[in-house]
C-alpha positions in Angstrom: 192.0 -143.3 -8.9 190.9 -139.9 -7.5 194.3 -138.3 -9.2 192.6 -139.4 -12.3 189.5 -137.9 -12.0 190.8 -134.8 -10.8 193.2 -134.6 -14.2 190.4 -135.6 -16.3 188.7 -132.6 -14.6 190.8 -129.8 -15.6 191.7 -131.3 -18.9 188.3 -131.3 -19.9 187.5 -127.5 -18.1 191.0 -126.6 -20.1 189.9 -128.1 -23.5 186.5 -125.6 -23.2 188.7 -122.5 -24.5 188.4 -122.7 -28.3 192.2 -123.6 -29.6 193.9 -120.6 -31.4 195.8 -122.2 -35.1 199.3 -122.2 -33.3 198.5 -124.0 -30.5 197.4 -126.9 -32.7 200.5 -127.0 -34.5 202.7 -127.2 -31.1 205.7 -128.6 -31.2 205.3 -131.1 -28.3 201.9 -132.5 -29.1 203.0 -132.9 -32.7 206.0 -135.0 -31.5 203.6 -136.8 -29.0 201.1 -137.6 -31.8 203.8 -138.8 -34.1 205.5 -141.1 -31.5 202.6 -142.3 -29.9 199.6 -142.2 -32.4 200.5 -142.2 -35.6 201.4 -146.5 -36.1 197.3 -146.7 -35.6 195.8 -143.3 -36.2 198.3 -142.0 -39.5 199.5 -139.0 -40.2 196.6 -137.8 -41.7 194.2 -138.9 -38.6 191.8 -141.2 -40.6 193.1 -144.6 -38.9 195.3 -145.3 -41.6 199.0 -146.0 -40.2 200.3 -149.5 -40.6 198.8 -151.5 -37.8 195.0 -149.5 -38.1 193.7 -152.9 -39.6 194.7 -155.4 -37.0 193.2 -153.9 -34.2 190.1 -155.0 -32.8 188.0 -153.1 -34.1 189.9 -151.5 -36.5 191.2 -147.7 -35.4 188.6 -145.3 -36.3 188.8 -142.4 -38.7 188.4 -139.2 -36.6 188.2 -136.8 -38.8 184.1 -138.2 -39.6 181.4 -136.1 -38.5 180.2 -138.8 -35.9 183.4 -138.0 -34.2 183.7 -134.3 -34.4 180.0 -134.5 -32.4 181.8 -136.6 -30.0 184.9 -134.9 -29.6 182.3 -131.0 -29.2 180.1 -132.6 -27.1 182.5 -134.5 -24.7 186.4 -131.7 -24.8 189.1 -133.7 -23.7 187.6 -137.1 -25.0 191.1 -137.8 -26.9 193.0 -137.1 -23.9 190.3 -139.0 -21.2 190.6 -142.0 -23.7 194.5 -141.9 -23.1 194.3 -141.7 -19.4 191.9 -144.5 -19.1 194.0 -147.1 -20.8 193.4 -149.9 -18.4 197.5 -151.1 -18.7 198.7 -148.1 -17.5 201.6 -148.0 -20.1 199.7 -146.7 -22.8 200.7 -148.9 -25.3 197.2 -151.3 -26.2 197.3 -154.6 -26.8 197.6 -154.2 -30.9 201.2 -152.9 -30.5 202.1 -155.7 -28.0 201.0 -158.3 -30.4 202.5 -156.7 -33.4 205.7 -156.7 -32.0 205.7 -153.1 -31.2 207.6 -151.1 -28.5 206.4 -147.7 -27.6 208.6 -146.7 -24.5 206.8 -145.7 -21.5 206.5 -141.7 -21.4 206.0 -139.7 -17.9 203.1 -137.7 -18.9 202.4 -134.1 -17.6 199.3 -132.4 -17.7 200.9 -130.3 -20.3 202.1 -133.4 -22.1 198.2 -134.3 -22.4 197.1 -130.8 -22.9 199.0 -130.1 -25.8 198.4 -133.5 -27.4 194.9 -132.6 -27.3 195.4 -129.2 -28.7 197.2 -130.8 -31.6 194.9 -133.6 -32.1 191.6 -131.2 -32.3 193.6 -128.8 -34.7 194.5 -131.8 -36.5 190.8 -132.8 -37.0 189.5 -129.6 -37.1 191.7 -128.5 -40.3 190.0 -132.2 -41.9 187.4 -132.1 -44.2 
């Protein structure tokens, strides 16, 4: 548990730095987001992918203001909310019931920092 809290840590000191346009639009977080995000969140981030509705509660929209807040007043909330999953495997419960198979991934700090950057660009550029 302390491994967690020490990568929570930097992820949240490393998500201070404002995100330069390019860094959003990395290659590896896109793919991550895409993989691993996308069946809930959709492509356009507003909770609209195919299984968004049968979750409990439904996926949220984060591109609303209540979430921008959250996500200024708390960097590296995305990424802290993935490391928290309580199954370890990151996929919740919604894809297991939905008949669903994400494949675990062996996620590097870098893995998690570049989702992050692309997920703030992401919501950033969303109006």
């Amino acid at each position: 548990m302390e491994m967690k809290t020490v990568l929570i840590a930097l992820l949240a000191a490393s998500s201070l730095t404002p995100i330069p346009v390019s860094l959003a639009e990395n290659a590896n977080g896109k793919t991550l987001y895409v993989q691993r995000c996308a069946v809930c969140h959709g492509a356009d981030i507003k909770g609209t992918g195919p299984l968004a509705h049968k979750s409990n509660p439904p996926t949220p929209d984060l591109t609303t203001a209540a979430f921008k807040k959250r996500l200024n007043d708390y960097p590296g909330v995305i990424v802290s909310s993935v490391i928290l999953r309580p199954n370890g495997n990151l996929i919740p419960k919604t894809l297991q019931e939905n008949g669903v198979k994400i494949a675990p991934h062996a996620w590097s700090v870098k893995d998690f920092r570049d989702l992050n950057e692309y997920m703030v660009g992401l919501i950033a550029s969303k109006r």
